[in-house]
N, C-alpha and C positions, 0 to 999 in steps of 0.2 A: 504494500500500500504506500504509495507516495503521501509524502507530508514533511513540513514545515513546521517548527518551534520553534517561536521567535520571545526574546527576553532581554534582559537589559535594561526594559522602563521602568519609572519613577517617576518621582516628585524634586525640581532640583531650582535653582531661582535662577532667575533672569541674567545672563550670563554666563552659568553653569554649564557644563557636559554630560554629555550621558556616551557608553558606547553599547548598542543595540546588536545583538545576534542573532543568528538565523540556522539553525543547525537541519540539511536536511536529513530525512530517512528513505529508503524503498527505492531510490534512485540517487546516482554519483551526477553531480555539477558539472560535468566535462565537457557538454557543448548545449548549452544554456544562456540566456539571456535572465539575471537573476536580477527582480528591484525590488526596494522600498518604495509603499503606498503609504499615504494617511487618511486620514479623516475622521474630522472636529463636527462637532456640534452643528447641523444647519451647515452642514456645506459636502461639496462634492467631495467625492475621490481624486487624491492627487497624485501622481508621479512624482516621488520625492530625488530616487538616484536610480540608476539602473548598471548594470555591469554587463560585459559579457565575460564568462568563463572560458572561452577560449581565447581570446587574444589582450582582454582586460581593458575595454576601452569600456568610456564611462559616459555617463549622461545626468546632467544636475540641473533639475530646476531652477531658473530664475533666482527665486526665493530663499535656495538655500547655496549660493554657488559661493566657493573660499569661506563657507563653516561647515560643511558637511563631506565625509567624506567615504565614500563605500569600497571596500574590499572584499575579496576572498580569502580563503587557504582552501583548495581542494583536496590539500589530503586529510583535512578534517571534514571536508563536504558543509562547512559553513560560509557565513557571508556574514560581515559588519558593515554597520555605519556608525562612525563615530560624528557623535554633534557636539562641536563645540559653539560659542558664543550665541547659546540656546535665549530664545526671546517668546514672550507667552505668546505667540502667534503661531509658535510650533508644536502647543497644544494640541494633542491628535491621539487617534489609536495609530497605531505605524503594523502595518501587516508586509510581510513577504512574499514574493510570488517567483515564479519560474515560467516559461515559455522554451517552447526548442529553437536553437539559433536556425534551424532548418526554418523556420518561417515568421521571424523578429529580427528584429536589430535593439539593442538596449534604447536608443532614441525612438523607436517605435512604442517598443514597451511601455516607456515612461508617459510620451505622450499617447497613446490610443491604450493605453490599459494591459490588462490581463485578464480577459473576462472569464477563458476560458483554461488558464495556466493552471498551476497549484498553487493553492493559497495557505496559510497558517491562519491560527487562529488572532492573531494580532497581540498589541502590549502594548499598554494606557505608558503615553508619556506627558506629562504637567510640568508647567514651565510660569512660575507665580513671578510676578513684578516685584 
C-alpha cells in the first residue's frame, strides 16, 4: 500500500523554523515528482515546493521562495522542507504528495496539483505573531 507520513508541525512564533518530513512507504522515491501542499482556513490548496527525485530540481512558490527549502534522501525514501523565517500566513495543514515523473514535472505538480498522486495525511503547522 503506498503512503505518506508527514510530521515535523507545531506551534512556533513569527520568525521561527520548523523542518517538516515526509517518510514514504509501499513505494521507493526514484522517479517521482514529490511536493508540499497547504491549506488554511477558507482558502484553497496551494503548491508550496515541489522536487523531483531524479534529477532534484525544485519548484517554490512565490510566497515562500529564499525561506523554504525542500529536499530528499532517497535512501531513507523521505522528503523535507525546512521553513525558516516562518510568518502567521504560513499557517496551514502542509500535506505530501507524489506523482510519477512519467507524467509531471515538479513545476506542474506545484502548480496544477496532485489530485490524483498519493497523499499523507497532513500536519497542523501554526505560526503566532
Amino acid at each position: 500500500q503506498l503512503q505518506f507520513v508527514e510530521s515535523g508541525g507545531g506551534l512556533v512564533q513569527s520568525g521561527g523554523s520548523l523542518r517538516l518530513s515526509c517518510a514514504a512507504s509501499g513505494f521507493t522515491l526514484d522517479y517521482y515528482a514529490i511536493g508540499w501542499f497547504r491549506q488554511a482556513p477558507g482558502k484553497e490548496h496551494e503548491g508550496v515546493s515541489c522536487i523531483s527525485s531524479s534529477d532534484g530540481s525544485t519548484f517554490y512558490a512565490d510566497s515562500v521562495k529564499g525561506r523554504f527549502t525542500i529536499s530528499t534522501d532517497n535512501a531513507k525514501n523521505t522528503v523535507f522542507l525546512q521553513m525558516n523565517s516562518l510568518k502567521p500566513e504560513d499557517t496551514a495543514v502542509y500535506y505530501c504528495a507524489a506523482i510519477t515523473l512519467a507524467i509531471t514535472t515538479p513545476q506542474s505538480m506545484c502548480i496544477m496539483g496532485a489530485g490524483l498522486g498519493t497523499w499523507g495525511q497532513g500536519t497542523q503547522v501554526t505560526v503566532s505573531s
